[in-house]
RODOKE-705485 format. One record per residue: chain; x, y, z of N, C-alpha, C in turn. Coordinates in pm, whole numbers. Example, Ala and Ser with C-alpha at 12.3 -4.5 7.8 and 13.67 -1.06 7.14 Angstrom:
BEGIN
A, 1319, -569, 780, 1230, -450, 780, 1320, -330, 780
A, 1285, -225, 708, 1367, -106, 714, 1290, 3, 787
***
This chain:
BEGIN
A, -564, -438, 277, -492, -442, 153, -483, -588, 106
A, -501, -620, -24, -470, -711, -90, -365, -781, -212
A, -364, -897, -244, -298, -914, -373, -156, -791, -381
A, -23, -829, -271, 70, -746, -289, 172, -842, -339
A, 222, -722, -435, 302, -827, -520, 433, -673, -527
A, 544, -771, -485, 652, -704, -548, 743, -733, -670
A, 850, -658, -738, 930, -711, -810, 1052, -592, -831
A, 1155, -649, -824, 1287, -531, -755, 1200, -456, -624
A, 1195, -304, -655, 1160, -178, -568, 1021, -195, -569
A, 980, -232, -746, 814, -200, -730, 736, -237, -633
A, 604, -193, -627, 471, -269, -536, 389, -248, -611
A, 271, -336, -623, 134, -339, -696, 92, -402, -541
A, -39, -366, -513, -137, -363, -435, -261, -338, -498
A, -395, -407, -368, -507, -397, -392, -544, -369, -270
A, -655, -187, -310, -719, -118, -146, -860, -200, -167
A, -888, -238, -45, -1075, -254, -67, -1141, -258, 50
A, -1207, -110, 20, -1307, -57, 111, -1486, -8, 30
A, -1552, -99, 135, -1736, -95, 111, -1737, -99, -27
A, -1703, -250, -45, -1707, -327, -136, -1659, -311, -298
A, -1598, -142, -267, -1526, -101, -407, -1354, -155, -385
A, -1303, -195, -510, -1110, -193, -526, -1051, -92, -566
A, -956, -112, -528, -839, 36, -657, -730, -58, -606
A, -685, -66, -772, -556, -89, -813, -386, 54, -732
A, -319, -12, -721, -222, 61, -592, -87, 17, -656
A, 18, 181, -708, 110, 85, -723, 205, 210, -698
A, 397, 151, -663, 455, 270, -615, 576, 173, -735
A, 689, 275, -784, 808, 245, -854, 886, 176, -770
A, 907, 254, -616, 986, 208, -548, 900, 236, -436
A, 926, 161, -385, 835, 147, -216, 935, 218, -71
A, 1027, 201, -129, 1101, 324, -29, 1063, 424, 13
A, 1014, 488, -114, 957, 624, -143, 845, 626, -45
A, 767, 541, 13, 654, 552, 80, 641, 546, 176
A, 558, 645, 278, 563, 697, 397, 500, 601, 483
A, 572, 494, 595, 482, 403, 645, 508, 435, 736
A, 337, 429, 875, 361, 460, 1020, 271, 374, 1041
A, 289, 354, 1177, 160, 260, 1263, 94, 333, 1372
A, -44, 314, 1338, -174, 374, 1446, -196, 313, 1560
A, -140, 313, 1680, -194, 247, 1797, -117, 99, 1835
A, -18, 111, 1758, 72, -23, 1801, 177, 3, 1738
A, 314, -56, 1766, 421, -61, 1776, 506, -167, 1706
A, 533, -177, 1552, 563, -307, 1464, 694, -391, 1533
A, 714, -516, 1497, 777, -540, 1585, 878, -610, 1474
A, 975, -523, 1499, 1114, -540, 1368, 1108, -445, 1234
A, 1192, -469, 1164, 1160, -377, 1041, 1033, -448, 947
A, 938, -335, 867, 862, -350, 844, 899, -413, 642
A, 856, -506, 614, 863, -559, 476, 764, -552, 395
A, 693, -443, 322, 633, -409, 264, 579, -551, 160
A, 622, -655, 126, 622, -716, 8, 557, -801, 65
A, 584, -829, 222, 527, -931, 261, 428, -918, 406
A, 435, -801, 433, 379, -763, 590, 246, -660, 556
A, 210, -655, 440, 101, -565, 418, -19, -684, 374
A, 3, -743, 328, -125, -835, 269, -226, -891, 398
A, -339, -817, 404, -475, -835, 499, -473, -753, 604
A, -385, -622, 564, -373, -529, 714, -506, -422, 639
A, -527, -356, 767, -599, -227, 743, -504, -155, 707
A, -546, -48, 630, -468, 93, 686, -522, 182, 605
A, -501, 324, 622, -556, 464, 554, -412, 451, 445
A, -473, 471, 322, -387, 521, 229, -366, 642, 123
A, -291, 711, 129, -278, 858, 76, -217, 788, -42
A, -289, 846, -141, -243, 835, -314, -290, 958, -381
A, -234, 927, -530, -211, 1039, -639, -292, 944, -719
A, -386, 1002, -763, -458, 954, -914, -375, 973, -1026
A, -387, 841, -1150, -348, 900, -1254, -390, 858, -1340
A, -386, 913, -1489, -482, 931, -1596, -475, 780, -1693
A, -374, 764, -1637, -308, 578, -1674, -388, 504, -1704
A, -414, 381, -1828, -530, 324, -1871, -452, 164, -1858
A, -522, 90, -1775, -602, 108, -1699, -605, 172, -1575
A, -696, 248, -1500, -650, 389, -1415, -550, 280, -1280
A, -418, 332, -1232, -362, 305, -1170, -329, 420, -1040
A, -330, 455, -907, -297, 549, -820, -165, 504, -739
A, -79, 623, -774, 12, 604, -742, 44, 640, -584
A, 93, 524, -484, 57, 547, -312, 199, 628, -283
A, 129, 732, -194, 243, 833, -108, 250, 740, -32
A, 197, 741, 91, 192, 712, 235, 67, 554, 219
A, 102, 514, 348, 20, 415, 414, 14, 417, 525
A, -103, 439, 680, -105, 395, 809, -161, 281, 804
A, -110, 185, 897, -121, 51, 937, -192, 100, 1067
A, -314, 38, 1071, -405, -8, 1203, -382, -117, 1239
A, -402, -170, 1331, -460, -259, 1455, -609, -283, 1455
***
């Protein structure tokens, strides 16, 4: 994940996998389902600032939004 930017609740993010982006964004980041794959985070996890250059699988909602924006359910964090 890249380019995470918060402001209040919001998140804007950037996914990039085999060399394509998508724009990533949630209202409130609460709302979003975070777990970790194969390791164990160590303290509470800060979305605003603990996601920028991690892997992870991300579950989103497409939407018809110009310019197209997907709105993220969930995120797993790899190792």
């Amino acid at each position: 994940m890249q380019n995470v930017h918060c402001h209040a609740l919001e998140i804007d993010l950037t996914m990039a996998a085999k060399g394509e982006t998508m724009a990533l964004h949630s209202a409130d980041f609460y709302k979003i389902g975070f777990k970790a794959l194969g390791f164990a985070p160590k303290g509470d996890l800060n979305p605003c600032k603990d996601l920028e250059g991690v892997s992870a699988k991300v579950e989103y909602v497409e939407s018809s939004a110009q310019p197209p924006v997907a709105h993220v359910v969930a995120i797993e964090l790899h190792k």
